[in-house]
C-alpha positions as CSV (number, residue, x, y, z in Angstrom):
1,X,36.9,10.7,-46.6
2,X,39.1,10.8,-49.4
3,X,38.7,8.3,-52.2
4,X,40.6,7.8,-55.1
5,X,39.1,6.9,-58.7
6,X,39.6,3.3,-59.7
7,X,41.0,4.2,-63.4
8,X,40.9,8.1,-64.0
9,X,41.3,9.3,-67.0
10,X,44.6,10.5,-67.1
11,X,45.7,6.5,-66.9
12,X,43.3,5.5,-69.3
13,X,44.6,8.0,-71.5
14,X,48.5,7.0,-71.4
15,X,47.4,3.5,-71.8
16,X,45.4,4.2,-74.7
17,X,48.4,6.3,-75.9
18,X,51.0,3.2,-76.0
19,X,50.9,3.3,-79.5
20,X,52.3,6.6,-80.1
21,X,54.8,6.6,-77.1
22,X,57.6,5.4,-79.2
23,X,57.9,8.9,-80.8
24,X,58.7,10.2,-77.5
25,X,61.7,8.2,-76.3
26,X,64.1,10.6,-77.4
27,X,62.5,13.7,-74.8
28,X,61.6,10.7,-72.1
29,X,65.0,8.5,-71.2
30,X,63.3,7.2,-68.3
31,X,60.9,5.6,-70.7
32,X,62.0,1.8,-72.1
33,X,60.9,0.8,-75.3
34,X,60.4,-2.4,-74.0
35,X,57.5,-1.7,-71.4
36,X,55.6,0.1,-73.6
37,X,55.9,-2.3,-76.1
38,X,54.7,-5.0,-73.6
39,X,51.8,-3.0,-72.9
40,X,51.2,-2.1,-76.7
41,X,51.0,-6.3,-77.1
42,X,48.7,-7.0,-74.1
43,X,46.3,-3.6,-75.2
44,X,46.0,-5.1,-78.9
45,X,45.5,-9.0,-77.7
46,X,42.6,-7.4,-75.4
47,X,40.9,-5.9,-78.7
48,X,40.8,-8.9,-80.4
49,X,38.7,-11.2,-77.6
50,X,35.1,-11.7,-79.1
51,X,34.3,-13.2,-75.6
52,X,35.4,-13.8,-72.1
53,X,35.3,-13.8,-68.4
54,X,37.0,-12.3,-65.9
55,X,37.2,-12.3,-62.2
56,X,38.4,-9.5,-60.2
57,X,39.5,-9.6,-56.8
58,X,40.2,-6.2,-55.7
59,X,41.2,-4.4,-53.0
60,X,40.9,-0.2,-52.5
61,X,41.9,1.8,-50.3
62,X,40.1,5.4,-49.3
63,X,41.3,7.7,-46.9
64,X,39.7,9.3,-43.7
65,X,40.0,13.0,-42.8
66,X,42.7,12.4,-40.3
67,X,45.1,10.3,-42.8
68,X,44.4,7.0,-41.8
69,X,43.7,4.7,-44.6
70,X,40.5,2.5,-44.9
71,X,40.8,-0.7,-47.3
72,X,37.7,-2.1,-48.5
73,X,37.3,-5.7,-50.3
74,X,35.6,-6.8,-53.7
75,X,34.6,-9.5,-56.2
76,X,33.7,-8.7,-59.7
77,X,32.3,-11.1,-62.4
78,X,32.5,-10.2,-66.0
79,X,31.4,-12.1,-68.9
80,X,31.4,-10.0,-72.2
81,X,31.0,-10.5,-75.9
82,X,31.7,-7.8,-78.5
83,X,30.2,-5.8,-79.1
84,X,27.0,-5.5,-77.4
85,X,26.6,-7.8,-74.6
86,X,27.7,-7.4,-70.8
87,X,27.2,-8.6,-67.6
88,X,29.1,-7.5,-64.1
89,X,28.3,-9.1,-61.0
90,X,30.4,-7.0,-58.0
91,X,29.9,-8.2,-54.6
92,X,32.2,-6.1,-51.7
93,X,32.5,-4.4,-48.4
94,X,30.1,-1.2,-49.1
95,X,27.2,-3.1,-52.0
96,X,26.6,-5.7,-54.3
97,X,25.6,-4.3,-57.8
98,X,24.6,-6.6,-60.8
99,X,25.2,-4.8,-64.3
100,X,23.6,-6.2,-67.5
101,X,23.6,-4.7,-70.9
102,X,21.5,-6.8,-73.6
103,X,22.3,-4.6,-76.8
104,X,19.1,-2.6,-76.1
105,X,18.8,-1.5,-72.6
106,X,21.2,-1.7,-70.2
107,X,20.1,-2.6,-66.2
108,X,21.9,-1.5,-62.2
109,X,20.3,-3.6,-59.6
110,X,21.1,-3.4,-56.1
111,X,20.9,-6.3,-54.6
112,X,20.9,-5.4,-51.0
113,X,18.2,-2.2,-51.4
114,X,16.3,-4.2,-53.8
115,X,16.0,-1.3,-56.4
116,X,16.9,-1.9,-60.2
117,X,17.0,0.8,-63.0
118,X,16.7,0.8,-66.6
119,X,17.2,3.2,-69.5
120,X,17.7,2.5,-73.1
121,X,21.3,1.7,-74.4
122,X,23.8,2.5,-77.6
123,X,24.6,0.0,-80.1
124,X,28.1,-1.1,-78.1
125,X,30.1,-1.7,-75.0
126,X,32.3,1.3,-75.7
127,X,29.1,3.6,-76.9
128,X,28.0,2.4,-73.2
129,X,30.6,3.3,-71.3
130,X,31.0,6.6,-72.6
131,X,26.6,7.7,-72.3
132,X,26.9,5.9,-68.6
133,X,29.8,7.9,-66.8
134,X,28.9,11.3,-68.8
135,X,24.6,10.9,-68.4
136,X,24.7,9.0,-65.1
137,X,27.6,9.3,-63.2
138,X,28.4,5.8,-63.9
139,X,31.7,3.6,-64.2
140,X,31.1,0.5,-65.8
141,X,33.0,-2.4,-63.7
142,X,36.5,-3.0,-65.1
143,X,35.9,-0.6,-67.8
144,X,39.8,-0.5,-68.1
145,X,39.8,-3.9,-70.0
146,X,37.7,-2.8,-72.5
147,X,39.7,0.8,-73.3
148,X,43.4,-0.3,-72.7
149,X,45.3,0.1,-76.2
150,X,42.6,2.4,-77.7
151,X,42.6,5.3,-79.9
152,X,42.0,8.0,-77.3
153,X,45.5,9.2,-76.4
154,X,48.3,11.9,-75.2
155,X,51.7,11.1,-76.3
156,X,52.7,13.1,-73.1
157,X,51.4,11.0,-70.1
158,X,53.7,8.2,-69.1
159,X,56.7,10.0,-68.0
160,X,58.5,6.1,-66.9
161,X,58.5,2.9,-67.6
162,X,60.4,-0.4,-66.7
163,X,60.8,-4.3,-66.8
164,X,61.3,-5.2,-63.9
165,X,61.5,-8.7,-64.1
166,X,59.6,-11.9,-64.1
167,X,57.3,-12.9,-61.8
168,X,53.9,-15.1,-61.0
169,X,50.7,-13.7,-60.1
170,X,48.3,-16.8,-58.8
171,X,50.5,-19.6,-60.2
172,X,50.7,-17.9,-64.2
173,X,54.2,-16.9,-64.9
174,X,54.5,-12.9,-65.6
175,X,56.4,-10.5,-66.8
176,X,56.5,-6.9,-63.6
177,X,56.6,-3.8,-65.5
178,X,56.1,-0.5,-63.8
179,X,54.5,2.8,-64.8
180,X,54.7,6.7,-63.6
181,X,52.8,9.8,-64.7
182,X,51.5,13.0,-63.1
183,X,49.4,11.8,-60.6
184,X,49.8,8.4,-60.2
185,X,52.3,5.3,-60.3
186,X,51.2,1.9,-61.2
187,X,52.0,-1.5,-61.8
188,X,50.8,-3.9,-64.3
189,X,51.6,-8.3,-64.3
190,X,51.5,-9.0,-67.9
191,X,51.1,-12.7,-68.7
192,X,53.9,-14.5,-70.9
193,X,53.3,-16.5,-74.0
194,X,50.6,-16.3,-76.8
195,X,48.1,-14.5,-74.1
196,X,49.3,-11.4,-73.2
197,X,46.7,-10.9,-70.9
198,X,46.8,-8.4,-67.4
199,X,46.8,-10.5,-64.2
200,X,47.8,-8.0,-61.6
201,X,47.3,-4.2,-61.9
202,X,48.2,-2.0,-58.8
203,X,47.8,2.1,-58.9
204,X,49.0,4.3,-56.4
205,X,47.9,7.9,-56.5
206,X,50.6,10.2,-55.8
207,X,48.4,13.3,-55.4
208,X,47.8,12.6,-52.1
209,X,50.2,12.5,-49.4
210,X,48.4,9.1,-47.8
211,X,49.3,7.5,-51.2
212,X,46.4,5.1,-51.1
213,X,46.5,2.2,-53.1
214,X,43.9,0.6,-56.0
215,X,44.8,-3.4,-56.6
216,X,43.2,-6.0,-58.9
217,X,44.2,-9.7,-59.5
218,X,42.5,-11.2,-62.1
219,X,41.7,-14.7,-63.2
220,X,40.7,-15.7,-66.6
221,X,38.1,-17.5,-68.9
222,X,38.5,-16.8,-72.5
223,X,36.0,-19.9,-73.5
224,X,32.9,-19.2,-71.5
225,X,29.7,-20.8,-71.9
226,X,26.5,-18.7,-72.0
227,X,23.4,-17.6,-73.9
228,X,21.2,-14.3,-73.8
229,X,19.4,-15.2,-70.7
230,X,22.9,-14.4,-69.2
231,X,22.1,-10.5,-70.4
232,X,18.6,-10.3,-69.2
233,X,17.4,-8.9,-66.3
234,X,14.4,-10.8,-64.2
235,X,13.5,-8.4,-61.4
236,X,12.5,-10.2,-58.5
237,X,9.1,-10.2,-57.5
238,X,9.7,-7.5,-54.6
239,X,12.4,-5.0,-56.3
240,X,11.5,-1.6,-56.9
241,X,12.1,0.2,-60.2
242,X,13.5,3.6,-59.8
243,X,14.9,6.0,-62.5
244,X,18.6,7.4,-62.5
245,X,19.1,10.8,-62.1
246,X,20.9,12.3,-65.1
247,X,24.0,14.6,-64.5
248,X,24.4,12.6,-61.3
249,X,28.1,13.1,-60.1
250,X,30.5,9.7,-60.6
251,X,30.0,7.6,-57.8
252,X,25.9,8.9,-57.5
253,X,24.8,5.0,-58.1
254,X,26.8,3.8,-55.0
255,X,23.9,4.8,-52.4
């Protein structure tokens, strides 16, 4: 089975790069200012939410030996605040996995195998991202919200970029823009108004000849209610702790 990445980091990297695109119009006609200049706007309204909640609805597809695509199902909760707390709830097809990240320590329970681990954590979300995929293997849920607009970058990834109209994405008017670099094409709904926030992201990867399909419709909360207890883990009485294996490959925690 093949199965594609849900944000490589060739993507992550040309949307972190939006910034510096506009140098490059001249060598990139395909390019339109104004895309990237949407995505510049929604990238910097994303670095300036203290707190919020997110849900997730994805769908992605793998593909088996033989060509034939496979799509699997999933829901995924976020509640954040900057710059050390985080929660992710994912409940799909293949697991259920609860992520929580307190400032200190940061937890991966498996619901349905009843295991949990913990290891000590950095000092941010970002700090935890980065010691999580390059230690253990592992992608923080939605990781993409919390990187889009930032300071890693290559001025040389997006190779097009178009409005392609307006549209609405779960009764919030949008504004389609469309995306290609080496690799992969993709899709982003961008909301209108004084919230520039994502609503729709599809990515297709163009590597291989199935051209599966990632998607992601999200639904909003920038006001949520909570306190720590939302960040701390209370095993169950009949979980099992185990211990992550370090230098695991990505995709090692989804036994």
């Amino acid at each position: 089975m093949r199965r594609i990445p849900l944000f490589g980091p060739a993507l992550l990297a040309a949307l972190a790069a939006v910034p510096a695109l506009a140098h490059a119009q001249a060598t990139a006609p395909d390019v339109e200012p104004e895309a990237v200049a949407a995505l510049e706007k929604m990238g910097a309204y994303l670095r300036t939410l203290d707190a919020f909640q997110v849900r997730a609805a994805t769908t992605r597809e793998d593909v088996l030996d033989d060509g034939e695509k496979v799509a699997y199902s999933s829901v995924t909760d976020v509640l954040a605040q900057r710059p050390n707390r985080f929660r992710a709830e994912v409940d799909g097809d293949r697991h259920t996995r609860l992520y929580l990240y307190d400032g200190k320590s940061f937890t991966l329970f498996a619901r349905r195998a009843g295991y949990y681990a913990t290891v000590p954590a950095p000092a941010s979300i970002a700090e935890l991202e980065d010691r999580l995929n390059d230690r253990y293997g592992i992608e923080v849920p939605l990781s993409d919200l919390f990187r889009w607009g930032g300071p890693r970058a290559s001025t040389k990834e997006i190779t097009a970029a178009s409005d392609i109209g307006p549209s609405v994405v779960e009764g919030t008017t949008c504004e389609h823009y469309v995306f290609r670099q080496t690799g992969a094409d993709w899709q982003v709904w961008i909301q209108n108004g004084a919230f520039p926030l994502p609503r729709k992201l599809v990515i297709t990867t163009t590597t291989d000849e199935a051209r599966p399909q990632f998607s992601a419709v999200y639904t909003w909360n920038l006001a949520p209610s909570f306190n720590d207890a939302a960040f701390t883990f209370d095993p169950p009485a009949d979980a099992q702790r185990i211990v992550f294996a370090e230098d695991a490959p990505s995709g090692a925690e989804k036994k």
